[in-house]
C-alpha positions as CSV (number, residue, x, y, z in Angstrom):
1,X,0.0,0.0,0.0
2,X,2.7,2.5,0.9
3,X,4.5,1.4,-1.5
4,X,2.3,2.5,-4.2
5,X,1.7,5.3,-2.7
6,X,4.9,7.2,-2.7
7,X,5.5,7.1,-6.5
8,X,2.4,8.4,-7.1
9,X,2.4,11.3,-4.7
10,X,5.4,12.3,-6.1
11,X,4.5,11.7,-9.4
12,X,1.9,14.3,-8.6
13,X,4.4,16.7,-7.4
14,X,6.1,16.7,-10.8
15,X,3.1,16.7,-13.0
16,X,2.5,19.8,-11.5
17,X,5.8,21.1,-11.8
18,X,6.7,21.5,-8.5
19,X,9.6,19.1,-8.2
20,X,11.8,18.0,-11.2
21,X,12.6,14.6,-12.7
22,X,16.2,15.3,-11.1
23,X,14.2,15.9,-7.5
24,X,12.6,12.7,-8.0
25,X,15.4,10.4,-8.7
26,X,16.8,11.8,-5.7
27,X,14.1,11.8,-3.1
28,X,13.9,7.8,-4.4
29,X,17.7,7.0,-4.0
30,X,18.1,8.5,-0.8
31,X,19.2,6.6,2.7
32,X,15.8,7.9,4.0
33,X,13.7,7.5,1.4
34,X,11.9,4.8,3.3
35,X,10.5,7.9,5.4
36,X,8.6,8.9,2.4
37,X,5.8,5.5,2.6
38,X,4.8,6.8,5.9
39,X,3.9,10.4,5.0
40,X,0.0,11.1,4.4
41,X,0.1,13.3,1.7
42,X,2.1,15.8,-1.3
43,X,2.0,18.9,1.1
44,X,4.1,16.4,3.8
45,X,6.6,14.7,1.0
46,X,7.0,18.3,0.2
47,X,8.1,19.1,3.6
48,X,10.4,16.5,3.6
49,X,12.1,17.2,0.5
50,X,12.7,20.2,1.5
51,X,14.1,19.2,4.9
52,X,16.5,16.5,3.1
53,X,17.9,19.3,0.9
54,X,16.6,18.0,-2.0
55,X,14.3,21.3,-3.0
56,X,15.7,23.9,-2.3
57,X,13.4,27.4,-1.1
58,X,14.4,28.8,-4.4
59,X,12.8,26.2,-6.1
60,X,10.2,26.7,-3.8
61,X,9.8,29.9,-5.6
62,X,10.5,28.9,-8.9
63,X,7.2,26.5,-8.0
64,X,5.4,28.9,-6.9
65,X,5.9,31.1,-10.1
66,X,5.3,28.2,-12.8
67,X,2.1,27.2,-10.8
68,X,0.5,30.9,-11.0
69,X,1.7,30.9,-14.9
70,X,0.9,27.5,-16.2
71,X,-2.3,26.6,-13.7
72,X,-5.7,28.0,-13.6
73,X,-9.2,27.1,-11.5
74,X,-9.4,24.3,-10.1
75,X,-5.7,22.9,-10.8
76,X,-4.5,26.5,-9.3
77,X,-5.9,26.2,-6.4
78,X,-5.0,22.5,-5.7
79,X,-1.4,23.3,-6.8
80,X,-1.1,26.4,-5.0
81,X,-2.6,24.8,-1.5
82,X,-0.2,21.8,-1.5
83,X,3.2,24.5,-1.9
84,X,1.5,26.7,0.9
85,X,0.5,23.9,3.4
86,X,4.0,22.3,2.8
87,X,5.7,25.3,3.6
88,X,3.0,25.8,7.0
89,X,4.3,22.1,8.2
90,X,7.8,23.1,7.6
91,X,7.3,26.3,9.3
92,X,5.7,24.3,12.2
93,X,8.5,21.1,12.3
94,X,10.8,23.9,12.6
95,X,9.4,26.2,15.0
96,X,8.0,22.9,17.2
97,X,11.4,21.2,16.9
98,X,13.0,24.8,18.4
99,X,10.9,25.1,21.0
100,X,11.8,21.1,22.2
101,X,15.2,22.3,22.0
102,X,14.9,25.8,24.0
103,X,12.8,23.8,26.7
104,X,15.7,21.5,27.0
105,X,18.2,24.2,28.1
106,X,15.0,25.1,30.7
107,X,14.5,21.8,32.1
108,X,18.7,20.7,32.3
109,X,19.0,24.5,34.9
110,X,21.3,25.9,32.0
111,X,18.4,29.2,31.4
112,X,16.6,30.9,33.9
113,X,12.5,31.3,33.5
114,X,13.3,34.6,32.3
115,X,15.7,34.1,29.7
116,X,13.4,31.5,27.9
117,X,10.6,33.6,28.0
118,X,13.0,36.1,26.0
119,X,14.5,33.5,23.8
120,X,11.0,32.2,23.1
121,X,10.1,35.2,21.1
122,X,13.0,35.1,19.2
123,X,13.6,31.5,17.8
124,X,14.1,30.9,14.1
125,X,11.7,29.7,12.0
126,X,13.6,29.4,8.6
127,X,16.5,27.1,10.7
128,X,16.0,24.0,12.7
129,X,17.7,23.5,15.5
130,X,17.0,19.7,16.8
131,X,19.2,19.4,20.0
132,X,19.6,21.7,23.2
133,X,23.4,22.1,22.1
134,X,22.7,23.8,18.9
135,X,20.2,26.1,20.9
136,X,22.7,26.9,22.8
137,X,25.4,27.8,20.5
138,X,23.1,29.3,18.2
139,X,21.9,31.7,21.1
140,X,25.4,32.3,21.7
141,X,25.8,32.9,17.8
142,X,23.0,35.7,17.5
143,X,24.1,37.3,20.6
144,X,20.5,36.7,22.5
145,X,22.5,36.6,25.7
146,X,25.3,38.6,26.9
147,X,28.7,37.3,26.7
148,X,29.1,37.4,30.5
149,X,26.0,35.0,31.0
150,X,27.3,32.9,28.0
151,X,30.3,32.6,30.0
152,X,28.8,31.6,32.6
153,X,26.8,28.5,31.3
154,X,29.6,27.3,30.0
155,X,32.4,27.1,32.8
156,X,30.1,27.1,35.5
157,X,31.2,24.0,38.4
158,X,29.6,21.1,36.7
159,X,27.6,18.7,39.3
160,X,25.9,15.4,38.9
161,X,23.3,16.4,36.3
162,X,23.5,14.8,33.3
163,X,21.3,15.9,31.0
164,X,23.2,19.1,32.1
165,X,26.4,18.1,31.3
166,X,25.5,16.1,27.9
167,X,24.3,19.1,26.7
168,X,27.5,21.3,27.5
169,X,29.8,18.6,26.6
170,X,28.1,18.2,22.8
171,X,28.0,22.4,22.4
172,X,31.7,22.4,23.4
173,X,32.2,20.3,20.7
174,X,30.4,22.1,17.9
175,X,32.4,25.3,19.0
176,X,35.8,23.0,18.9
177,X,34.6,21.8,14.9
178,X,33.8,25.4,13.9
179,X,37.1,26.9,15.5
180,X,38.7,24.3,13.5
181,X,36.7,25.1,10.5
182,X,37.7,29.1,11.0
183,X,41.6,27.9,11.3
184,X,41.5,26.1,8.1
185,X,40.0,28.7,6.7
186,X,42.9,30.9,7.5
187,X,45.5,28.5,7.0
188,X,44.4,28.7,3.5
189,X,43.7,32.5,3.1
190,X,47.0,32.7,4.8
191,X,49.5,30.5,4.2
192,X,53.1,30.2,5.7
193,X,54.1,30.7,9.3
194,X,50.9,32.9,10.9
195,X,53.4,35.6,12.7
196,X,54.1,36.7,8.8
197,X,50.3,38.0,8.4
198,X,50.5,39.8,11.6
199,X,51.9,43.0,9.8
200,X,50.0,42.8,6.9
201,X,48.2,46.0,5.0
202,X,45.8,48.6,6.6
203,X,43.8,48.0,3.6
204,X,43.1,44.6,4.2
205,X,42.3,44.9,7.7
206,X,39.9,48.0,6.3
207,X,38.2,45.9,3.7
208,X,37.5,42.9,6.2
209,X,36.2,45.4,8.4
210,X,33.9,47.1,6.3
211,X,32.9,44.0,4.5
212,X,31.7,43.0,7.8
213,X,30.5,46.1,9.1
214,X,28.8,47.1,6.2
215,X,24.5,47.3,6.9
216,X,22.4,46.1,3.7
217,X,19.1,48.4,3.7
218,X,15.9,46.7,4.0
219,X,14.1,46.0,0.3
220,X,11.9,48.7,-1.2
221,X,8.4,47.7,-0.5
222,X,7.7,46.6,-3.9
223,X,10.9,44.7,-4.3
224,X,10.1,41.3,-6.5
225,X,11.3,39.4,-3.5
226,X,8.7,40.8,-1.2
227,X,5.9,40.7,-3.9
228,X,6.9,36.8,-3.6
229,X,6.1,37.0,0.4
230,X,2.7,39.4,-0.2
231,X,1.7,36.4,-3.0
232,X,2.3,34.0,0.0
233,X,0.6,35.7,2.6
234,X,-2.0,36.2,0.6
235,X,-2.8,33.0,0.0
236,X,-3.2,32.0,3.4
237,X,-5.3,34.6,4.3
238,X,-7.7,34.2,1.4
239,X,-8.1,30.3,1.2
240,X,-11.4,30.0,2.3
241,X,-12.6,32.6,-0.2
242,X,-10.6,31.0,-3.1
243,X,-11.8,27.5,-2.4
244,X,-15.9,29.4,-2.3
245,X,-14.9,31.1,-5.7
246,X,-13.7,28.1,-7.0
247,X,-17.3,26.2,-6.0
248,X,-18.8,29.2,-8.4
249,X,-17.0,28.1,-11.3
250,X,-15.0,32.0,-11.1
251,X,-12.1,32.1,-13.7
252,X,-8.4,32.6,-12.0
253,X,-8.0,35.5,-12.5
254,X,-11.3,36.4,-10.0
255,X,-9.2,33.8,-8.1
256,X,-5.8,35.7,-6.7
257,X,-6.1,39.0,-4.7
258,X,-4.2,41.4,-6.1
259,X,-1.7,43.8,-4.6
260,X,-1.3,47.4,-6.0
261,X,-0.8,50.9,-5.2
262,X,2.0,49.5,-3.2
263,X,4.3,53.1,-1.7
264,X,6.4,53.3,1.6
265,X,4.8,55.2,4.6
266,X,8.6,55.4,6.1
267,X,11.8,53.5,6.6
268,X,13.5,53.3,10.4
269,X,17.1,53.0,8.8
270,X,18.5,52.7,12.0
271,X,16.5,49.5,12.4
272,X,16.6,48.3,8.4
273,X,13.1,48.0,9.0
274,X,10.6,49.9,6.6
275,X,6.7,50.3,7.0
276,X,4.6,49.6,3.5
277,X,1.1,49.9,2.7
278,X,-0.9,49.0,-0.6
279,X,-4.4,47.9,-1.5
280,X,-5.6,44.3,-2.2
281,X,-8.5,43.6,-4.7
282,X,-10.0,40.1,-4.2
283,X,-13.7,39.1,-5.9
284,X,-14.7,42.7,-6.4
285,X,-13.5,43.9,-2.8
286,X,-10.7,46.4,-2.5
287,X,-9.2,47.2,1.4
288,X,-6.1,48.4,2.3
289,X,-2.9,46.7,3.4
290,X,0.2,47.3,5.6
291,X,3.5,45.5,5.8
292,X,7.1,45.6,7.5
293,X,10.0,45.0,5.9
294,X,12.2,44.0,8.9
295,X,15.5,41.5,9.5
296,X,15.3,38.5,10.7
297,X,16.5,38.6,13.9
298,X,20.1,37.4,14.2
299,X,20.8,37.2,10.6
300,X,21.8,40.7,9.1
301,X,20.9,39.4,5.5
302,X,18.0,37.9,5.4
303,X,14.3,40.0,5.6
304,X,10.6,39.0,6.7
305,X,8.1,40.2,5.4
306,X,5.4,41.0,8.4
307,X,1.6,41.6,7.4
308,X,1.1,44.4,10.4
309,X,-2.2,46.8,11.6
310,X,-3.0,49.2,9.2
311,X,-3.1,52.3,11.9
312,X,0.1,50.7,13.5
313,X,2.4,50.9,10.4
314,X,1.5,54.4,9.8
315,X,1.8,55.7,13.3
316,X,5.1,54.2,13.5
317,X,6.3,55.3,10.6
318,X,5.1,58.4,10.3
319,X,7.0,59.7,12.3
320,X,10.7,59.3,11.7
321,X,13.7,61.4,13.0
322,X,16.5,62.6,11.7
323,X,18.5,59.6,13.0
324,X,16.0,57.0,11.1
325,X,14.6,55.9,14.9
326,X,10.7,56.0,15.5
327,X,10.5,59.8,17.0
328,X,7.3,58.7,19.6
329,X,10.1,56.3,21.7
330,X,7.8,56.8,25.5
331,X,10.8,58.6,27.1
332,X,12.0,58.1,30.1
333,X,10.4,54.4,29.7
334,X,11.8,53.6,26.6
335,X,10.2,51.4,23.3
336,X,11.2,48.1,24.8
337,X,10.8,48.5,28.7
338,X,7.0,49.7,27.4
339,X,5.9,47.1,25.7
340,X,7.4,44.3,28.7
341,X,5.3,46.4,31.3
342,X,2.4,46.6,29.6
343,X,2.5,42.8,28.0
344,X,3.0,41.9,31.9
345,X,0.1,43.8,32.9
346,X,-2.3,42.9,30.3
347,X,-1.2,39.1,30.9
348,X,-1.9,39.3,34.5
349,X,-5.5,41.2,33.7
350,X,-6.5,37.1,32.5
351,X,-4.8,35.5,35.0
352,X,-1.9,33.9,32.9
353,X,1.5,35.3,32.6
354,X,2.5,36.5,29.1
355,X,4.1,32.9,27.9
356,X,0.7,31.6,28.2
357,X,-1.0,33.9,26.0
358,X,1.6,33.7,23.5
359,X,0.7,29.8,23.2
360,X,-2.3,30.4,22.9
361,X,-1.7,32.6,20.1
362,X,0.5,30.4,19.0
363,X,-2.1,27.3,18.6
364,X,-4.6,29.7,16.6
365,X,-1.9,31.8,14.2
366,X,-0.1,28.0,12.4
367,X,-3.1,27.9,10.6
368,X,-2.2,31.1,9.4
369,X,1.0,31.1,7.9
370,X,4.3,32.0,10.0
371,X,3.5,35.6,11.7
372,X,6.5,37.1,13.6
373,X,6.6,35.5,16.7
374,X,5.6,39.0,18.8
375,X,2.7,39.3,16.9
376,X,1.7,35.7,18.1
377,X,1.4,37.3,22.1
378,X,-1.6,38.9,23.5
379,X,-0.5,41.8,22.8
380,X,1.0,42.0,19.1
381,X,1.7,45.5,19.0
382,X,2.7,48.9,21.1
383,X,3.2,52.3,19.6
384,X,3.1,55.5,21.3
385,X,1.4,58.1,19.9
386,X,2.8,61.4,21.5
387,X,5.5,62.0,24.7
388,X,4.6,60.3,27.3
389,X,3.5,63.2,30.0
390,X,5.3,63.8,33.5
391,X,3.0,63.1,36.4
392,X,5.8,63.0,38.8
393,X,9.8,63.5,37.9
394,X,11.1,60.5,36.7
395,X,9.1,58.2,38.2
396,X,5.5,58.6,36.9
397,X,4.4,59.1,33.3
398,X,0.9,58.9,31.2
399,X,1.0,57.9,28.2
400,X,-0.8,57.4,24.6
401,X,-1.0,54.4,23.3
402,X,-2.3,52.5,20.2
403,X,-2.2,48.9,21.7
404,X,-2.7,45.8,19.2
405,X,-4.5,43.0,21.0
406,X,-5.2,39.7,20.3
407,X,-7.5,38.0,23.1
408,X,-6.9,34.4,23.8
409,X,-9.9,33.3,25.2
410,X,-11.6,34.5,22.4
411,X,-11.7,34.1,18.7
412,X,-12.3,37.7,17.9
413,X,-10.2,39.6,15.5
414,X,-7.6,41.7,17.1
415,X,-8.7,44.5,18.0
416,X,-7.1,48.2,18.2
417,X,-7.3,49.8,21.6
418,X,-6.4,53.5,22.4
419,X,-5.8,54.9,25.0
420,X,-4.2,56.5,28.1
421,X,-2.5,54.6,30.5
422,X,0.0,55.2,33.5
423,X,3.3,53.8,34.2
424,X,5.1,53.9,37.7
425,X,8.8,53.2,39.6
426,X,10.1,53.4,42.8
427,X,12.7,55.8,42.6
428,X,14.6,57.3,39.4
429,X,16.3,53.8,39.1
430,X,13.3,51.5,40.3
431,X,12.1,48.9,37.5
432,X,9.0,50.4,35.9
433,X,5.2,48.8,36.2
434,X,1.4,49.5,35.4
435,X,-0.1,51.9,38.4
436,X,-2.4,50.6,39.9
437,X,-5.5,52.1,37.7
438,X,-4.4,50.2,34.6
439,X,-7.1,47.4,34.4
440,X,-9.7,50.3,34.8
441,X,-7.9,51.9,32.2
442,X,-7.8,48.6,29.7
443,X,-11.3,48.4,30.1
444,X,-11.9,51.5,29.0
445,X,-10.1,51.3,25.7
446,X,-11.3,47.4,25.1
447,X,-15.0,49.6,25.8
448,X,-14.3,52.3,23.2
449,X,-12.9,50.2,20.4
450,X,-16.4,47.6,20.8
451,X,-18.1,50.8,20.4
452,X,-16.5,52.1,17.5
453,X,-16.9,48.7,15.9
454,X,-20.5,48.7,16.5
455,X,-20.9,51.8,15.3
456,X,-19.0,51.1,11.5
């Protein structure tokens, strides 16, 4: 039965021009091809292929493109779901697989609570990381924690835990392979006795150093490589309708929503990250669309494309300073310190702490696609909208806020809550919190925006 069944599902694949004859041959001679009998469907042998290295994601795209070219109706759709679901399970083997691995470092004492609530929001979803030692040296890698607490997890006393010390043991010896890698490197780039290249010239040392200094800009917003991610998104967000157009016999060109009137509300160049916005026609509908254009984080090369709130993206950036950094930055609190209190306080407003809601998100958003992982939390978004006012020097502030908020005991859309909300330390150096009116204070923007939404 399984037997029969592989051949044909990949057969499939390359009818429809997914894979190639060359894909094929080698998905069938490899060691694992066995794995292949026991996988349901395309979308999954598409998956694996591409976790073999056998497709690659540019022929992933390739796919993509000779499927909206050479497909139409019915066979579009089918051709078009199986590349978008295979790339949700590989999203979701990779992100599942990370989050195994992260929990590992947890469970063996190597991270605190706090530092895998942190790491959580940052874990990789285009790289799989399968063991708790490649966590590890990847966090080390990407600079998620300081040197000094690397340091420390690393020569710290070791006891009789195992698991702990199996872990630091197998990351010790991926950082012994790659410092051997590096020195081979340089034996080869530098041949002869080492001491000779100690001298050598300033403009080598300034070319290395600007080589790896040197920031790439974030893609314009209607860069062909983005238009790729909008087609993506796209589909995922419009399969239900497609498959209802598709029961009305509508041609495919009624079928794909179409992007257009794409411009740039601003560009943060001191974060390479760049707000978009466009309008999407779909079955005689037209609404508008926003987007970020933002790094992935750790990698200086690679960009994600971020579907984002409308009103968000063009508060943010709309307001731009000199410097490229978002000019409303809720001074003395700070960007980042305002959106930990006020995640913190929303989270305790529902009784769980903010890891819990960002499961919860996390359960409803796969079906989705692969949002950034912030945008997965309770509350997705933060931007001020003005200076945050003094109530008290330095240690009490009111401020404006346009609040994105996703409520996971509900499936409501998000909903966009403004509002004025106060924010609290002990002292010029205390850690800053809610005060204590903030629930009242929720409740009256979570009031307001039902209302407005009633009222449109």
């Amino acid at each position: 039965m399984h037997s029969t069944s592989t051949p044909s599902s990949l057969d499939l694949l390359r009818t429809a021009g997914i894979i190639t004859d060359g894909h094929r041959r080698r998905a069938l001679a490899d060691e694992r091809a066995a794995d292949l009998a026991d996988l349901p469907d395309p979308p999954h042998q598409l998956a694996w292929l591409i976790c073999r290295d056998i497709v690659t994601m540019e022929d992933v795209r390739l796919a993509f493109e000779h499927v909206a070219n050479s497909c139409e109706g019915a066979e579009l759709e089918r051709y078009n779901g199986i590349l978008v679901e295979a790339l949700d399970i590989l999203d979701a083997m990779r992100l599942e697989t990370n989050i195994e691995a992260l929990a590992a470092l947890a469970s063996a004492g190597l991270i605190t609570d706090a530092e895998h609530a942190q790491l959580f929001a940052r874990l990789p979803r285009d790289t799989m990381l399968p063991t708790a030692a490649e966590m590890f040296v990847w966090i080390k890698h990407c600079g998620h924690l300081s040197g000094q607490r690397i340091k420390e997890i690393r020569y710290a006393r070791r006891d009789d835990n195992a698991q702990r010390n199996a872990i630091l043991d197998d990351a010790e010896a991926i950082f012994r392979d790659q410092r051997a890698a590096i020195s081979a490197f340089w034996d080869q780039v530098l041949p002869g006795p080492r001491w000779l290249w100690i001298a050598a010239p300033v403009l080598i040392i300034g070319f290395i150093v600007w080589k790896s200094t040197a920031v790439e800009a974030a893609p314009a917003c209607d860069d062909s490589e983005v238009g790729h991610s909008l087609q993506r998104i796209m589909l995922h967000l419009d399969r239900d309708a497609l498959t209802s157009a598709l029961l009305r016999n509508s041609t495919s060109s009624e079928l794909a929503p179409k992007v257009r009137d794409i411009e740039q509300v601003g560009y943060a160049s001191a974060f390479r990250t760049r707000g978009c916005r466009a309008r999407v026609s779909h079955q005689g509908n037209e609404y508008p669309y926003a987007y970020t254009i933002a790094p992935e984080h750790g990698d200086k090369k690679q960009f994600r494309v971020t579907g984002a709130s409308n009103a968000i993206v063009e508060a943010r950036f709309s307001h731009i300073d000199e410097g490229g950094r978002y000019l409303n930055n809720a001074a003395p609190i700070g960007r980042a310190e305002l959106e930990r209190v006020l995640r913190d306080a929303v989270g305790q407003l529902n009784g769980a702490g903010p890891a819990d809601a960002t499961l919860l998100r996390r359960a409803k958003a796969l079906r989705l696609g692969t949002p950034a992982p912030d945008r997965l939390r309770e509350v997705a978004e933060v931007e001020p909208l003005a200076p945050c006012r003094e109530l008290q020097a330095g240690t009490a502030y009111r401020c404006r806020l346009l609040i994105e908020h996703n409520d996971p005991l509900q499936d409501a859309p998000t909903a966009l809550l403004d509002g004025e909300f106060t924010f609290k330390r002990d002292g010029v150096d205390g850690r800053w919190m809610a005060a204590d009116d903030f629930a009242a204070s929720f409740g009256k923007a979570q009031a307001a925006a039902r209302s407005a939404g009633a009222q449109q």
